[in-house]
C-alpha positions in Angstrom: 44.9 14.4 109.7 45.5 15.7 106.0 42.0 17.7 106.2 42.6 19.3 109.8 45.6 21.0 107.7 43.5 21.8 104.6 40.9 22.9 106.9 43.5 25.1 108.9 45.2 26.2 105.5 41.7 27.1 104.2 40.8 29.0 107.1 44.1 31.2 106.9 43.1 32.3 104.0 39.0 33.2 104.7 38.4 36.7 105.8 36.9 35.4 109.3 38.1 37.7 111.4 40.3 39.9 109.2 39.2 41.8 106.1 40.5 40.2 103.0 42.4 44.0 102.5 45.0 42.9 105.0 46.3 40.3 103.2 49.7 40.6 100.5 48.5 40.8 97.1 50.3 37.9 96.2 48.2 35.8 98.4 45.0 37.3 98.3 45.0 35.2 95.0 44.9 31.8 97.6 41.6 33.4 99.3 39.7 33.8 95.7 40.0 30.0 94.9 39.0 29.0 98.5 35.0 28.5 98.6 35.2 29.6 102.7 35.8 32.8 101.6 32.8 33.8 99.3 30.5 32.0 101.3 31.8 34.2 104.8 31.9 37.7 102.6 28.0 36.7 101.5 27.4 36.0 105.2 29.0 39.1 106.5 27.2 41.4 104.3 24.1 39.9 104.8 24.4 40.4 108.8 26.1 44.4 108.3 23.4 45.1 105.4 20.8 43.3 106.2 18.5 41.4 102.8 19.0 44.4 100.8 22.6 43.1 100.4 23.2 43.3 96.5 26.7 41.6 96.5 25.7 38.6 98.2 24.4 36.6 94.9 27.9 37.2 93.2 29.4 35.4 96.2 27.2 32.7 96.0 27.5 32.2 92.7 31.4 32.0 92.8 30.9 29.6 95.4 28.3 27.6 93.5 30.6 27.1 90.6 33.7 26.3 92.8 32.1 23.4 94.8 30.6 22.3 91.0 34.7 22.0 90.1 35.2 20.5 93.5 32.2 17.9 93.3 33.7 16.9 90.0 37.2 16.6 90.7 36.1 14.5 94.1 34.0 12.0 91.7 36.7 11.2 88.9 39.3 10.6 91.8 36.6 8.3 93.4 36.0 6.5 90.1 39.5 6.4 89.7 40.0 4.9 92.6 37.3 2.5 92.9 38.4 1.2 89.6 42.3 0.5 90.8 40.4 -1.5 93.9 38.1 -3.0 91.7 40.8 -4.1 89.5 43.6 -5.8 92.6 40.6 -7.6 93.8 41.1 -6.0 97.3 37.6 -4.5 97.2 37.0 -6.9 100.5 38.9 -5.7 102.9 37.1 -3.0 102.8 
């Protein structure tokens, strides 16, 4: 339930079937830090431009380094986590 609204959040802000132009400045900040949106720009200009798309490895690359923050953020709260269960023993009912 919580990720169908991330996911519908997420895709508010991706440039999917707007161009990111439309949106208020002061939200157009919310599409930067969400990983949908570099990785549909690099798409999109790779199927208006064909291979000789120069901007497409600058997208990439912000996306590479925002699911590198995401993987890490997703393993300390899982060690986190696991520790707390570890801890109360309830690792079982699992």
């Amino acid at each position: 339930m919580a990720s169908e609204i991330i996911g519908d959040v997420m895709y508010i802000f991706t440039p999917a079937v707007y161009p990111i132009s439309v949106i208020p400045e002061y939200i157009r900040i919310l599409a930067y830090i969400n990983p949908l949106y570099y990785g549909t720009e690099a798409f999109r200009g790779y199927l208006i431009y064909g291979p000789s798309y120069t901007f497409g490895p600058p997208y990439l690359m912000n996306l590479l380094i925002i699911d590198v923050i995401a993987l890490a953020i997703g393993i300390t709260i899982f060690n986190i986590t696991e520790r707390k269960i570890r801890s109360k023993g309830e690792l079982g009912k699992y």
